[in-house]
C-alpha positions as a printed Julia matrix, in Angstrom:
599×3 Matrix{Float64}:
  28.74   14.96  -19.69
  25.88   13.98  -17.65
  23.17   12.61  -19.08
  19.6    14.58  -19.89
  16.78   13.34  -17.61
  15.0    14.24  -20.66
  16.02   11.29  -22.68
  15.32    9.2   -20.19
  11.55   10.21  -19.77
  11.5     9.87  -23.74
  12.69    6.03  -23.12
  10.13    5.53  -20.48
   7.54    6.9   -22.6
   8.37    4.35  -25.88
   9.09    1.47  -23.12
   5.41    1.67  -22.46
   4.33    2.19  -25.47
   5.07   -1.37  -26.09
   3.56   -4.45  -24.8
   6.43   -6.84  -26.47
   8.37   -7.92  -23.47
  11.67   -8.45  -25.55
  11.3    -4.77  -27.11
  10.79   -3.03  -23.64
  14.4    -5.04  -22.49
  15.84   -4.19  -25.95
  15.05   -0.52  -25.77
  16.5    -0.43  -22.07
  19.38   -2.25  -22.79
  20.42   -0.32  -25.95
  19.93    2.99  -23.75
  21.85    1.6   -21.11
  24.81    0.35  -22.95
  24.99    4.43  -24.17
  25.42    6.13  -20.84
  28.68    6.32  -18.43
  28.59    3.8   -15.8
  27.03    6.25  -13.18
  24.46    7.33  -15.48
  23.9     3.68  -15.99
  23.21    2.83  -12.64
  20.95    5.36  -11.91
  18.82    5.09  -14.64
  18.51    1.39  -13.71
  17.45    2.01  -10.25
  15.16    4.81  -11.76
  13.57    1.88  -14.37
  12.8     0.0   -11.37
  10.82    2.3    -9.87
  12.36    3.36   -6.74
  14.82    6.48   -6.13
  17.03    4.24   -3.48
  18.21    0.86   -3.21
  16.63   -1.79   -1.24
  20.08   -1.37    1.03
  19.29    2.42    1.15
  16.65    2.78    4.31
  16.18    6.4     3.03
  12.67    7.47    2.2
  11.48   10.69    0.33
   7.95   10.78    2.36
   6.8    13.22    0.07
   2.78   11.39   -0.71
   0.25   12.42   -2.7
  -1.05   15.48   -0.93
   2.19   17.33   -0.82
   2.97   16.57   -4.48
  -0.26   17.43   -5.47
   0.18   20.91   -3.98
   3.34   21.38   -5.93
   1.73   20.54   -9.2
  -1.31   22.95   -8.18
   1.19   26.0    -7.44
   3.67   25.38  -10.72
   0.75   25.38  -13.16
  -1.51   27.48  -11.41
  -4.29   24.64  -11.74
  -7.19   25.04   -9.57
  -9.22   22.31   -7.79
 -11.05   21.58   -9.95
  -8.67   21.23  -13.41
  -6.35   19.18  -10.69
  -9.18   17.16  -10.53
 -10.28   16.99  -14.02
  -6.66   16.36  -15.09
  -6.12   13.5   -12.58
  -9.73   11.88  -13.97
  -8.79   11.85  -17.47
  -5.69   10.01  -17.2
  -5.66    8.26  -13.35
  -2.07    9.12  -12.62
  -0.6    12.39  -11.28
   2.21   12.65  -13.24
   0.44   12.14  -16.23
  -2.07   15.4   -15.09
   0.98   17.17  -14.26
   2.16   16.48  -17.9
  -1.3    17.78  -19.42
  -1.32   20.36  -17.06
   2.2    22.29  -17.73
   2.06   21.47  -21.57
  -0.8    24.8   -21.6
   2.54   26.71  -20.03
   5.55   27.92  -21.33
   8.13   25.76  -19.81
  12.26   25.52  -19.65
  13.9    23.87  -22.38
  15.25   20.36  -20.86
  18.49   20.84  -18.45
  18.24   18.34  -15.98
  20.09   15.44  -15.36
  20.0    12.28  -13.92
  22.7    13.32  -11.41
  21.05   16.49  -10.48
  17.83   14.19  -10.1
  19.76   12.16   -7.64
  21.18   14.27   -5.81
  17.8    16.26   -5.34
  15.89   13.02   -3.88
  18.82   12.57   -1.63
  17.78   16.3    -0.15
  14.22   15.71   -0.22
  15.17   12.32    1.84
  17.09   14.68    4.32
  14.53   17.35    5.2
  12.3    16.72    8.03
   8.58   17.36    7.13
   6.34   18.83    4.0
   7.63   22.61    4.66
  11.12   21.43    4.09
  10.35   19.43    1.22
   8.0    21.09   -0.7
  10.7    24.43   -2.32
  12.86   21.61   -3.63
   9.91   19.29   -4.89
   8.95   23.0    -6.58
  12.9    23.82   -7.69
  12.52   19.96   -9.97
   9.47   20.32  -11.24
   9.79   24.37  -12.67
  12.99   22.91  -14.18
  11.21   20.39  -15.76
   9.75   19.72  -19.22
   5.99   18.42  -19.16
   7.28   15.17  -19.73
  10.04   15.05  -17.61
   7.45   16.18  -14.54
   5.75   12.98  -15.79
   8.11   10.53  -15.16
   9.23   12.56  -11.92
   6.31   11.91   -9.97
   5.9     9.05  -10.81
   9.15    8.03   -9.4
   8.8     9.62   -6.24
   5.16    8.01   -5.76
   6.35    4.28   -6.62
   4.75    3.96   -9.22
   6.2     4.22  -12.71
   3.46    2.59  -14.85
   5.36    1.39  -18.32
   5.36   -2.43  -17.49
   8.63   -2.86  -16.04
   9.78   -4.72  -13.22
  12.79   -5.18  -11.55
  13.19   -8.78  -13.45
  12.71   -6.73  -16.83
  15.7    -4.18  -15.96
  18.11   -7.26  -14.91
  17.12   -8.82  -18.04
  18.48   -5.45  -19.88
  21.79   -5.25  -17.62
  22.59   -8.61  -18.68
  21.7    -7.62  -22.61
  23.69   -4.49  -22.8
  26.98   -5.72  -21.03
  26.38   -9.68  -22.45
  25.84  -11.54  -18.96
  24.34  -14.56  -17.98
  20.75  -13.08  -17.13
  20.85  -15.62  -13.81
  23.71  -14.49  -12.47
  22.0   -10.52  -12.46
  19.5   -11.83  -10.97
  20.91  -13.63   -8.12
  23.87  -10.65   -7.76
  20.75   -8.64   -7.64
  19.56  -11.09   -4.72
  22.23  -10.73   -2.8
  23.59   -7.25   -2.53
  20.03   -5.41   -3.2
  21.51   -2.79   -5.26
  21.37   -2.38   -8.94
  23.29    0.46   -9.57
  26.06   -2.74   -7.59
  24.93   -5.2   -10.23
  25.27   -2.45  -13.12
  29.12   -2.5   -12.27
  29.65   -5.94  -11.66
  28.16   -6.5   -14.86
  30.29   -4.18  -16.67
  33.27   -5.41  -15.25
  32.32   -9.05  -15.52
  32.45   -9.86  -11.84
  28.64  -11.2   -10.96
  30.48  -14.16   -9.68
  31.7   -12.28   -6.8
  28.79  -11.13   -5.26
  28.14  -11.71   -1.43
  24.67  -11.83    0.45
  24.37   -8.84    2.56
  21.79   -8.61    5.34
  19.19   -6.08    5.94
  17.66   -5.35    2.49
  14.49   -7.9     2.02
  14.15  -10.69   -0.24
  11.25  -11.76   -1.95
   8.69  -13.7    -0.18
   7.64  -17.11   -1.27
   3.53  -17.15   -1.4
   0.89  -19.9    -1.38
  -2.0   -20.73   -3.72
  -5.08  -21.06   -2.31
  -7.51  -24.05   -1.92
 -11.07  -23.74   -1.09
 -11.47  -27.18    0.39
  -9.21  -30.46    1.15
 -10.13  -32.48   -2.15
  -8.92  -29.44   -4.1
  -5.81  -28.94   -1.82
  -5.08  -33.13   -2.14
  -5.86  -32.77   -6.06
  -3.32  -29.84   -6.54
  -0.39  -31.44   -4.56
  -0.71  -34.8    -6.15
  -0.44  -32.81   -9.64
   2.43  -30.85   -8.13
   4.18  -33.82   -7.37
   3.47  -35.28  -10.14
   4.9   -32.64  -12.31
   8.43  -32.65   -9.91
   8.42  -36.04  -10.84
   7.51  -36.19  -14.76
   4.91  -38.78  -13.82
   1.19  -39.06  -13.4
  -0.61  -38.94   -9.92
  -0.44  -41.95   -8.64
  -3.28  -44.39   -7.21
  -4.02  -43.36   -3.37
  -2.26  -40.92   -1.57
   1.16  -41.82   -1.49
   2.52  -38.85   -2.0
   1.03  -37.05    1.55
   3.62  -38.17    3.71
   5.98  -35.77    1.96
   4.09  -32.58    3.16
   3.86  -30.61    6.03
   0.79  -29.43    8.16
   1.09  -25.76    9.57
  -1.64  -23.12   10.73
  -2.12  -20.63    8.53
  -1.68  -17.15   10.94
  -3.45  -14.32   11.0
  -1.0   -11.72   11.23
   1.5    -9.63    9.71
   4.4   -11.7     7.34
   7.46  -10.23    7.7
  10.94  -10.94    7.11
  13.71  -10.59   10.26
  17.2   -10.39    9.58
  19.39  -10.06   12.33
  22.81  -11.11   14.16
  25.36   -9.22   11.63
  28.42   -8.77   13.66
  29.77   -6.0    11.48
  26.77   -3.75   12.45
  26.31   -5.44   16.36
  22.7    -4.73   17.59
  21.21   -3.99   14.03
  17.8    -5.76   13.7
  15.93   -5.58   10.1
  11.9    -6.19   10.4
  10.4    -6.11    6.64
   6.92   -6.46    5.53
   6.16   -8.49    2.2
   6.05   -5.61    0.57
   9.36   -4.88    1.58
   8.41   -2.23    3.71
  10.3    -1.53    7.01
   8.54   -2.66   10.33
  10.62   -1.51   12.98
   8.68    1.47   14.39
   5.67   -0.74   14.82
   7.44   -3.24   16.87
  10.29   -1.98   19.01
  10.11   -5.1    21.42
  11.16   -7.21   18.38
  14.47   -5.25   17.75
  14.96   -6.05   21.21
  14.57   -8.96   21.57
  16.9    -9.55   18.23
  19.56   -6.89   19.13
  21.59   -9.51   20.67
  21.51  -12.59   18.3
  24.88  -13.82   17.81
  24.45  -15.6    14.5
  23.39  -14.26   11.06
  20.07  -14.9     9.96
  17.39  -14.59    8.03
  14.02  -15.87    8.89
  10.46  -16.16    7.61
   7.71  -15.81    9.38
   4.72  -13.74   10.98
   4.36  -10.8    13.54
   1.57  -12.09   15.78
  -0.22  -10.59   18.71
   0.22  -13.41   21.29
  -0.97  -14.73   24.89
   1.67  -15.41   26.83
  -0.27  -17.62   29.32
  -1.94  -20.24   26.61
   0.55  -19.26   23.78
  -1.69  -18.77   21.27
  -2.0   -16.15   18.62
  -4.67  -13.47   19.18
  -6.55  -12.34   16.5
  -5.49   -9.3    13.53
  -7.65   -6.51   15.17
  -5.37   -6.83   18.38
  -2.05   -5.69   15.67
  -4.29   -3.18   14.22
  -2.88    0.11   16.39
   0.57   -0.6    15.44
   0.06   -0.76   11.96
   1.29    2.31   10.11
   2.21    4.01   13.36
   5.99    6.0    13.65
   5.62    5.66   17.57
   4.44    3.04   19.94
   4.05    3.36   23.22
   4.76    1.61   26.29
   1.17    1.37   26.59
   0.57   -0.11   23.59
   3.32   -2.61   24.09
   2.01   -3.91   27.83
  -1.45   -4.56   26.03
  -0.51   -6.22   23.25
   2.42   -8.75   23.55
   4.05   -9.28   20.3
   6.14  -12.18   18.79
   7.76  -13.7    15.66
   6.63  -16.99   14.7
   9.42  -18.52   12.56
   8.1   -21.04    9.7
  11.36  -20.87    7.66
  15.38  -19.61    7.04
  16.95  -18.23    4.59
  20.21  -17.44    5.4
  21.97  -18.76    7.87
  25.57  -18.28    9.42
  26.78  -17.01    5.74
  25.06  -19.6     3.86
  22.07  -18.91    1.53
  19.6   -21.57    1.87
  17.05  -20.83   -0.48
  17.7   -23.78   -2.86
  17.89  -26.31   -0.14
  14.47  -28.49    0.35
  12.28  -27.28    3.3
  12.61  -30.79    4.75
  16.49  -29.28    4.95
  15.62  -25.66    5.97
  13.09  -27.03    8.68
  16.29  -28.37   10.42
  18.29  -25.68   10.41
  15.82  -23.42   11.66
  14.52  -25.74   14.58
  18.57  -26.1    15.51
  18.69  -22.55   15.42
  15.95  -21.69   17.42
  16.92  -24.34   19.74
  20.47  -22.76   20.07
  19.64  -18.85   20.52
  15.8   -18.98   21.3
  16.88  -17.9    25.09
  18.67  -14.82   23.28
  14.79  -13.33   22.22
  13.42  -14.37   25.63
  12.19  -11.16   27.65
  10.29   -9.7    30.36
   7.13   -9.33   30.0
   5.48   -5.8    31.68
   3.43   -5.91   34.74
  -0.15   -4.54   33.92
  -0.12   -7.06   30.59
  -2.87   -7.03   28.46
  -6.31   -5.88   29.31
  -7.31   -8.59   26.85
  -6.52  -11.62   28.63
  -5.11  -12.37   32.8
  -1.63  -13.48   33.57
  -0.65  -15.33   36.4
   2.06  -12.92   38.3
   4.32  -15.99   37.85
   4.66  -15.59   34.08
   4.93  -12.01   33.95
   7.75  -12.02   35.95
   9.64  -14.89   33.94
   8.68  -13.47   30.38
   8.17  -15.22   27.57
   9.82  -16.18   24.57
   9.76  -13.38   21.34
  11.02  -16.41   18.84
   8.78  -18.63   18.45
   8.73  -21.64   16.24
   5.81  -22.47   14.12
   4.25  -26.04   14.71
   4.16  -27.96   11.94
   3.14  -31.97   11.58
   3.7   -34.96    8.39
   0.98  -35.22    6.72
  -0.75  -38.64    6.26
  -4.41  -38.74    5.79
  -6.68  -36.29    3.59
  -8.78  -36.74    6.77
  -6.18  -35.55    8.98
  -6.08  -32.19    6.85
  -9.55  -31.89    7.24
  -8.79  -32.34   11.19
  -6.22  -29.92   10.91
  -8.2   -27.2     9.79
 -11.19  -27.39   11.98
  -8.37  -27.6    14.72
  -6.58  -24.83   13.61
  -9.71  -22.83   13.44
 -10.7   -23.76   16.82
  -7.21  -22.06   17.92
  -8.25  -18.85   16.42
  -5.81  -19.19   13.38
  -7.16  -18.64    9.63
  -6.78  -22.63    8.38
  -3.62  -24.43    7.21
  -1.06  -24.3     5.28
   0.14  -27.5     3.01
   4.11  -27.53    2.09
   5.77  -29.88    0.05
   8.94  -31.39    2.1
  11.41  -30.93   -1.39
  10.49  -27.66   -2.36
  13.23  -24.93   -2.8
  12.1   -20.92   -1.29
  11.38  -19.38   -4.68
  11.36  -15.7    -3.47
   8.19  -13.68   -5.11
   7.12  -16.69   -6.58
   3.21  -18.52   -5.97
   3.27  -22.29   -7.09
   1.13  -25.64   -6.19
   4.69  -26.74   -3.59
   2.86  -24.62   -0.79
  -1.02  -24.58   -0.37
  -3.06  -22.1     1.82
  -6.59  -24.21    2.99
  -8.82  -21.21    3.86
 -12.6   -21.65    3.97
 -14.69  -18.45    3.05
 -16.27  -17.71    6.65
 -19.38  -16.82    5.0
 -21.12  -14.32    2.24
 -23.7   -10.9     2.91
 -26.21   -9.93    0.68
 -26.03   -6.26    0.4
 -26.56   -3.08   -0.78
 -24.56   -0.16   -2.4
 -24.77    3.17   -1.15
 -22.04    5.25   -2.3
 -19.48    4.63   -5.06
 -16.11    6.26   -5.79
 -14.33    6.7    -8.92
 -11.09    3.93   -8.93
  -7.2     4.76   -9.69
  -4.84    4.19  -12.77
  -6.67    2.58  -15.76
  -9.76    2.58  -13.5
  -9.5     5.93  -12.92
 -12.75    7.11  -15.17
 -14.89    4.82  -13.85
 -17.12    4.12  -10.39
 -15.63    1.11   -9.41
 -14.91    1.25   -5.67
 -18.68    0.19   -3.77
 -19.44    1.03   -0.15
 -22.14   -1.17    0.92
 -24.47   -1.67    3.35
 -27.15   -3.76    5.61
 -30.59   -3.67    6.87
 -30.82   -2.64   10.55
 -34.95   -2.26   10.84
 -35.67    0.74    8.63
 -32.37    2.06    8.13
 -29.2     1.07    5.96
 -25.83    0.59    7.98
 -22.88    0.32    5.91
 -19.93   -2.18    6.96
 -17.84   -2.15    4.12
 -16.31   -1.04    0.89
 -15.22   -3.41   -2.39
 -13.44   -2.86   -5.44
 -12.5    -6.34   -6.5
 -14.36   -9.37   -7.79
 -16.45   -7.46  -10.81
 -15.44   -7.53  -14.81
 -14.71   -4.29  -16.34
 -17.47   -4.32  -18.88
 -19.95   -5.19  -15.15
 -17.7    -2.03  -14.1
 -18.39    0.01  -16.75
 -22.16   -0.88  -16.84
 -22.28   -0.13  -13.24
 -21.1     2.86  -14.12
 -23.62    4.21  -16.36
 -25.93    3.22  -13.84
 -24.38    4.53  -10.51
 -24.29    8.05  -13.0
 -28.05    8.1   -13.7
 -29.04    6.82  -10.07
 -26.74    9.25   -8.05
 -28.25   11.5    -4.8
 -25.56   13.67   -4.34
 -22.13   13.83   -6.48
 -19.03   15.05   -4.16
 -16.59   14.68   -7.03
 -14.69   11.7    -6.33
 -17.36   10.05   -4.02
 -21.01    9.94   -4.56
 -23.8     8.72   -2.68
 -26.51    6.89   -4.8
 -30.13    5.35   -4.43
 -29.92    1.65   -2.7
 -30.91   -0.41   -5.57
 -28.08   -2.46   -6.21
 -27.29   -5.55   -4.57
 -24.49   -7.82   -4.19
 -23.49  -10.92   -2.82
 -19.53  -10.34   -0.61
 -17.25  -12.67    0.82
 -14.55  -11.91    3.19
 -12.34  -13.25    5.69
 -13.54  -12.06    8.87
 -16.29   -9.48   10.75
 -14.26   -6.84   13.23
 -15.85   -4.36   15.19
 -15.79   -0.47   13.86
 -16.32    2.75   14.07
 -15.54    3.63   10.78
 -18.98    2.32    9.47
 -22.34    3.45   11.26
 -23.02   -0.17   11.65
 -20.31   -0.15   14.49
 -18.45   -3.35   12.21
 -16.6    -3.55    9.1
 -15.81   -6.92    7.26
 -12.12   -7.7     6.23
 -10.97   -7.97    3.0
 -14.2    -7.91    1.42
 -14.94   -9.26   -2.41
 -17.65   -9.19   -4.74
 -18.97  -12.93   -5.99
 -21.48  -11.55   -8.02
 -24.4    -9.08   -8.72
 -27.93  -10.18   -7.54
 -30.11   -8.24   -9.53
 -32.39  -11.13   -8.48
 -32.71  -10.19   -5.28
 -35.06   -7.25   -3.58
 -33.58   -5.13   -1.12
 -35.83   -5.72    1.3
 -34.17   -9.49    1.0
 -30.58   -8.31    1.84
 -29.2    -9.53    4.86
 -29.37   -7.46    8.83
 -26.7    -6.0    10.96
 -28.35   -9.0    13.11
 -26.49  -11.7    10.75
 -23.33   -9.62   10.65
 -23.43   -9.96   14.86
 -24.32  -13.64   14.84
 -21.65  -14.05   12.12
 -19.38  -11.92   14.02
 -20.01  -13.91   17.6
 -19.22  -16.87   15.92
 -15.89  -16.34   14.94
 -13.51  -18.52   16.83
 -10.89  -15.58   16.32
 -13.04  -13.21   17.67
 -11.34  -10.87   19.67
 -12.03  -10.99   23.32
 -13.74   -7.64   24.48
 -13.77   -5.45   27.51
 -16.83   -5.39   29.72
């Protein structure tokens, strides 16, 4: 007999009920250990969070809007009660579980099969006409609770504090395996519902890496200036060592210098000879990047050795190979179709900082003093392979000599990187990286292992705020999830003569209690209420930081800063003291990233 969907919403509902990390694996393991191996690994995929593996390219594409309509037409829920619902509890299917409990509803008959099998036809069916009778055919099958747990499945998002780490923890609990070897069988093949039968069988030893699903990505911590960047790594070592930071700096010529780019870190995985030509391009968040950048699966397509390597999607000028700045990848991002157009005027490449894998080995635990060589042999070996043509008619950005379109230029590209020595070198480092247009540096230690998904003191991100705005909110939006009831996303604006020009929106950097007092003060100080967004009277300011300025036409200003965060609230300050669109321009001109404009 299959096994009821319904008792596996009831799970999910007790699993986060709990905060007690050992309870949520107990309860999943126990339910686990009571269903038939196929039930099993669905239900551990499902825990996870995602209806398909990471192997699985499939996608349901059904987003919020389309969803939304389906919970609209089965309860009958206007705009306004969708609205109301969603408010209350910051989650749509928790509104669709409030909503449908005022109905008279099916008693419970699906199953986790019949839920798989559905997602595999929502995968198939090209568009939201085509989707949107089956999305209707689960969800008027569906207890309120079971509609819960649906949608939040299909939007990502499950929301009962479970990770992928807490699910291997239960596989290994219910069939009594080493919780490592999930893990790393996990790893490797990128399929649970895989690891659920290895487990059960007892054969996690046997698992094999298999390209084209993404591994995690090993992050940075980030330093604010050099002496915090030398005082962290000296600790670091330290700790590797069991000793105490030595006197001096002894310890710097066991690091290496690299820019820190300002583009897109992805993750390429290519030369498989069982699937010739295949080319994987995956975003940190796992995400797949080959429709935005066709010229990389190219270039790749021909590789004739399996790898994996690390690195970052950069706009780049041929002619003084240097990396142009993030607004030049902007047009690609999220796009299903790029055009020859858009590929003449912004040349693309993959700068390679690390390997993974490499010719059927997994590399992750060797040093990066280790890795470093493999991947310099490697591009040294096949680099020619990702060397092409570049188009006539270039860039409109920068001139190439006729002489360098015609020979091309290399796609691969291998990130510099230098031994560090001095603290003062660092510090020489980073004002030269900056001068190159790149975001600052990056600090490695030589002997540390890739820990995928992990952020430690071994690698170091030296990244000076460009500056901070003194501004002023104009409009306010209610947030998401447990933020959901309160006003905590802040468009914000500068003085331009008279007026107010807005160039950006936060919703980081603030306390919930300053939230929640912000609130109550947003409420009593609004202009006009739109429902989710109001606009209210300029009479708060706050101080922002951000990375850099771009030009915009999203904001009336004509820029918009990146990555925006709020330091603090100056309720010391008058508004007639916030800062000008003027400062945002000189700021904005001073950027040695700038991007370089047309006439």
């Amino acid at each position: 007999m299959l096994a009821p969907f319904f008792q596996f919403a009831q799970l999910c509902d007790r699993v986060a009920s709990t905060t007690k990390k050992l309870e949520k694996r107990d309860l999943i393991s126990d339910y686990l250990r009571g269903l038939s191996l196929e039930d099993a690994a669905r239900a551990a995929l499902y825990l996870a969070g995602t209806p398909f593996t990471e192997t699985d390219r499939r996608a349901l594409n059904t987003g919020g809007a389309l969803l939304s309509r389906a919970v609209a037409e089965v309860t009958g829920a206007d705009r306004a009660a969708m609205h109301a619902a969603y408010r209350r509890h910051g989650d749509l299917g928790a509104a669709a579980e409030d909503l449908l409990a005022k109905h008279k509803t099916v008693p419970p008959a699906l199953t986790l099969g019949e839920l798989e099998s559905t997602f595999e036809a929502i995968a198939a069916a090209r568009g939201p006409a085509a989707k949107l009778p089956l999305v209707l055919h689960l969800l008027r099958r569906a207890q309120p609770m079971e509609a819960k747990f649906i949608l939040k499945l299909m939007l990502g998002d499950m929301r009962i504090g479970v990770k992928q780490s807490l699910v291997e923890d239960a596989i290994a609990a219910a069939w009594h395996a080493a919780a490592g070897a999930v893990r790393h069988a996990a790893m490797l093949t990128g399929s649970l519902p895989e690891v659920v039968a290895m487990a059960a069988s007892g054969t996690l030893a046997q698992a094999r890496m298999r390209l084209f699903h993404p591994l995690g990505v090993m992050l940075a911590s980030p330093v604010a200036s050099v002496e915090e960047a030398i005082k962290r790594f000296a600790e670091e070592i330290a700790a590797e060592e069991h000793a105490q930071p030595a006197p001096g700096q002894p310890f710097l010529a066991r690091a290496l210098i690299e820019d820190k780019y300002d583009g897109i870190r992805a993750q390429l995985h290519c030369g498989d000879q069982s699937q010739p030509g295949h080319v994987g391009l995956f975003s940190r968040s796992r995400e797949d990047l080959s429709e935005a950048f066709p010229e990389l699966i190219h270039a790749f397509a021909a590789m004739p050795e399996p790898a994996i390597l690390d690195g970052e999607i950069l706009a780049w000028n041929p002619t003084n190979a240097r990396a142009l700045p993030f607004t030049a990848l902007q047009q690609r991002i999220g796009r299903k179709h790029v055009t020859p157009e858009m590929q003449r005027t912004v040349p693309i490449v993959f700068m390679a900082f690390d390997v993974l894998y490499l010719a059927g080995d997994l590399l992750l635990d060797l040093p990066l003093a280790q890795r470093r060589q493999r991947l310099e042999a490697f591009i040294a070996q096949h680099g020619a392979v990702a060397h092409t043509s570049a188009s006539q008619g270039q860039s409109i950005l920068f001139r190439e000599p006729e002489s360098e379109q015609r020979d091309g230029f290399p796609r691969l590209v291998l990130a510099p990187a230098t031994r560090l020595r001095t603290a003062d070198q660092l510090d020489r480092a980073y004002d030269e990286a900056r001068a190159r247009g790149n975001e600052g540096v990056m600090l490695k230690a030589l002997a540390s292992t890739y820990q995928p998904g992990r952020r430690g003191l071994a690698w170091l991100k030296l990244k000076r705020e460009l500056a901070t705005l003194d501004v002023v909110v104009t409009g306010v939006e209610f947030g998401h999830g447990k933020r959901a009831g309160v006003l905590s996303d802040y468009t914000f604006a500068v003085r331009d003569g008279d007026e107010l020009k807005n160039v950006g929106k936060a919703y980081s950097g603030l306390t919930d209690a300053q939230i929640l007092e912000l609130t109550g003060f947003f409420q009593q100080h609004t202009i006009e209420d739109f429902g989710g967004f109001r606009t209210v009277e300029p009479l708060k300011v706050l101080e922002v930081a951000f990375n850099n300025v771009m030009r915009s036409d999203r904001h009336n200003s004509g820029f918009a800063l990146r990555f925006p965060r709020i330091l603090r609230i100056r309720d010391d300050k008058p508004i007639k003291e916030i800062d000008t669109l003027a400062r945002v321009e000189e700021i904005y001109n001073a950027q040695p990233d700038r991007p370089v404009e047309n006439p």
